[in-house]
N, C-alpha and C positions, 0 to 999 in steps of 0.2 A: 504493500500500500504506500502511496505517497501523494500524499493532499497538495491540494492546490486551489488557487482562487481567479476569476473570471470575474471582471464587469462588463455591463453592455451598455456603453455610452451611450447608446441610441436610447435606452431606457430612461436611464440617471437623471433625474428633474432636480438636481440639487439641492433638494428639502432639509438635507444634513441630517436626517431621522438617525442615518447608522453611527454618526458621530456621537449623537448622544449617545447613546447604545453604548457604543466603546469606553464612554468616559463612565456612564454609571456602573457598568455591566465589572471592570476591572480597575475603581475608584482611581481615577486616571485626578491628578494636583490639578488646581488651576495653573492657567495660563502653559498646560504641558498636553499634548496629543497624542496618542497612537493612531489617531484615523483622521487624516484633514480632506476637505473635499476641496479642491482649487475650483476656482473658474474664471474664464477670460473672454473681454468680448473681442468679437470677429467683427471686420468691417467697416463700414463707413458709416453712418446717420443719413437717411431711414433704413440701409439694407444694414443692420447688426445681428448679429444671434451671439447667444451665449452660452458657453459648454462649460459642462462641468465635468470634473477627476476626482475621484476617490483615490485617498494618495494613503499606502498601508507599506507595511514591510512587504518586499518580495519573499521572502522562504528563499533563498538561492539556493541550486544545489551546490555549488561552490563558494560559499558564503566568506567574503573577506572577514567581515565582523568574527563569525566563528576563528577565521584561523590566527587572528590577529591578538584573542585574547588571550592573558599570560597565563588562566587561573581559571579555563574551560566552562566557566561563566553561562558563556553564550555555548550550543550545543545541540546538536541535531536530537529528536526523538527518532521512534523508529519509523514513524507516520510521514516523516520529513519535512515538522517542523522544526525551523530554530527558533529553540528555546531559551530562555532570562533564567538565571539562578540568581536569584539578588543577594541569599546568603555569600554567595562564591563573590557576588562582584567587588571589586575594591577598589572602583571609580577613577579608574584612568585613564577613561574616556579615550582609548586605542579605539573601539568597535565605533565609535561616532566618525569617529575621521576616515576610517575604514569604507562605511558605508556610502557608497555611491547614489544611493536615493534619499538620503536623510533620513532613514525613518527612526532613529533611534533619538532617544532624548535623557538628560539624566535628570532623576527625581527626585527635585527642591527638597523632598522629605528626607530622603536615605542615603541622600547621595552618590546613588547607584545606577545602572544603566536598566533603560527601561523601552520596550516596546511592543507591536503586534505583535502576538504568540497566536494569531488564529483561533481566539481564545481556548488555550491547549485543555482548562479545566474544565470547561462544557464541553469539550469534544471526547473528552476518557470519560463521562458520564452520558455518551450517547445524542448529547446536545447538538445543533449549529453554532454557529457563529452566532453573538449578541450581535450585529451587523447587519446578516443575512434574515436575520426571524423581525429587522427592525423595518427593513428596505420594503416601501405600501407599494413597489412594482417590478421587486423581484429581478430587479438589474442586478443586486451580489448572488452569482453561483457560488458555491461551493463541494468539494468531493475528490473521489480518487481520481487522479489522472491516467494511473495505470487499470483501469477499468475500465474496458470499451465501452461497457454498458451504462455507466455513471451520467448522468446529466450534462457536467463539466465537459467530458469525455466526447457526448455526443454534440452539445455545443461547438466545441472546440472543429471537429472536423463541418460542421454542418454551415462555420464560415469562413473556413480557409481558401474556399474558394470564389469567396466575394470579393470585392475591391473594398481592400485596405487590409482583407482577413484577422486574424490574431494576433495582437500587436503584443510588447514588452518594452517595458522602459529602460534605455541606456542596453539595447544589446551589444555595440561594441564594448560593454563592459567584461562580456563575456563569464558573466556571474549567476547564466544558467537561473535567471528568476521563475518562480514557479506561478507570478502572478500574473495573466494576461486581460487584454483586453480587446472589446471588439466595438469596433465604430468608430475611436478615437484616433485623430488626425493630426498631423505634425506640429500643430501650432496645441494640440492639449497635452502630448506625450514627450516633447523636447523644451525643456525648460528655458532652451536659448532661442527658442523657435517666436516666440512672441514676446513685444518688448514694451514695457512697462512704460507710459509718456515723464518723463522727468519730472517735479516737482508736484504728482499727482498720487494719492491716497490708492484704498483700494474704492471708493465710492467718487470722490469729487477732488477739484483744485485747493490744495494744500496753501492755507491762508493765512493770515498774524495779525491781532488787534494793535494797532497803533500805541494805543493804552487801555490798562486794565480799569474797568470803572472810574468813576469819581472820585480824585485823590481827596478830595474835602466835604464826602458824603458816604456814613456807612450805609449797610441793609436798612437798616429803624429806619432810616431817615427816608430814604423811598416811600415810606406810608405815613412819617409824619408830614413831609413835606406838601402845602395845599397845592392842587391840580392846578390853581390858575398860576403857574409859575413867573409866566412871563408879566405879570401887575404884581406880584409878592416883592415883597422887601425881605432879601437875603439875610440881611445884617438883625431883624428882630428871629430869624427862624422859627415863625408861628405856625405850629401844628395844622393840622387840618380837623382833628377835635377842635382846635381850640379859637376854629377862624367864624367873629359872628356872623349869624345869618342874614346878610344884606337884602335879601330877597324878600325877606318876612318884614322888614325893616320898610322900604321900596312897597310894599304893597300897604302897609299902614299909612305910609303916608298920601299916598294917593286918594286911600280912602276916607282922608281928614279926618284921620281918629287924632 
């Protein structure tokens, strides 16, 4: 047996469903991920689209991480996942550098290395993937690849012979990853392929207030301050409780009370 994972970018509506999945599913720190979904827009205005990637550990069969570690840390099961021993790890961050996809991160808590294990402990309990059981259409396959019969299996040959077929990220890596994919196009699967416009966010134009608030007004003062600003006298600073009512004033007199 030797597991493996497939998405179908033609599916993938980047909901992020399976990212929560991953964070809840193996109490993943904030601001740390083992499952990010990228996405990038194509095009010009009005003709744009926008794809999304599920960006996970590959499983390599020749996994640098694995060979790189001093303390065997990182380490194949029999199923042909690489696996995290976090007792073993001693955080020297070798398997991060290692790693040609990024997918490894060290964990603010333990300061140990940490990543996608496909999640290895639902799977020796008979389980899927927290990813796979999260995904509402079914774009994460998962199963044996050495199994004709497997899903994965029959995926896998049922588009190799479409145009773009089975793809894999950084093949001239040559790191034998066990993760593919189907649909995805040069500009979602080569990270030099699409390029980020200079001084822009991931939503909009990267901007700086001149200055921050009013250096001679705190919050209170925002609500004590009366509306009619521009006829107020600065120098008494009279509330807006405490501003009398000209109105009621204004109306008495007209009425010769």
């Amino acid at each position: 047996m030797k597991l493996g994972f497939l998405v179908d970018l033609n599916l993938c509506m980047g909901c992020k469903a399976c990212e929560v999945a991953c964070k809840v599913e193996n109490e993943v720190p904030l601001s740390s991920w083992r499952l990010r979904v990228k996405y990038i827009d194509i095009g010009s205005f009005p003709n744009t689209t926008r794809e999304f990637t599920p960006l996970r550990c590959n499983h390599c069969e020749s996994a640098p991480c694995e060979r790189i570690c001093p303390v065997s840390a990182l380490h194949y099961l029999e199923n042909g996942i690489v696996n995290v021993d976090n007792s073993r790890c001693i955080g020297c961050a070798g398997c991060m550098m290692a790693c040609p996809y990024g997918a490894i991160y060290m964990d603010p808590e333990t300061n140990t290395a940490d990543k996608c294990t496909y999640c290895a402990h639902r799977i020796e309990g008979g389980l899927m993937p927290a990813c796979v059981v999260a995904c509402p259409v079914e774009a994460n396959i998962f199963g044996d690849i050495e199994d004709e019969t497997s899903h994965i299996s029959r995926y896998i040959m049922e588009h190799q012979s479409f145009g773009g077929g089975v793809q894999v990220r950084k093949p001239e890596k040559h790191t034998s990853p066990k993760h593919f994919y189907v649909g995805g196009g040069n500009d979602s699967l080569n990270p030099l392929a699409h390029e980020r416009i200079e001084g822009y966010g991931l939503f909009n134009n990267i901007t700086h207030l001149k200055e921050i608030g009013d250096p001679h007004h705190s919050v209170l003062d925002r609500f004590l301050t009366p509306i009619f600003g521009a006829h107020h006298d600065h120098d008494k600073n009279e509330g807006f409780i405490d501003m009398p009512n000209s109105d009621k004033h204004e109306s008495h007199e007209e009425g010769g009370h």
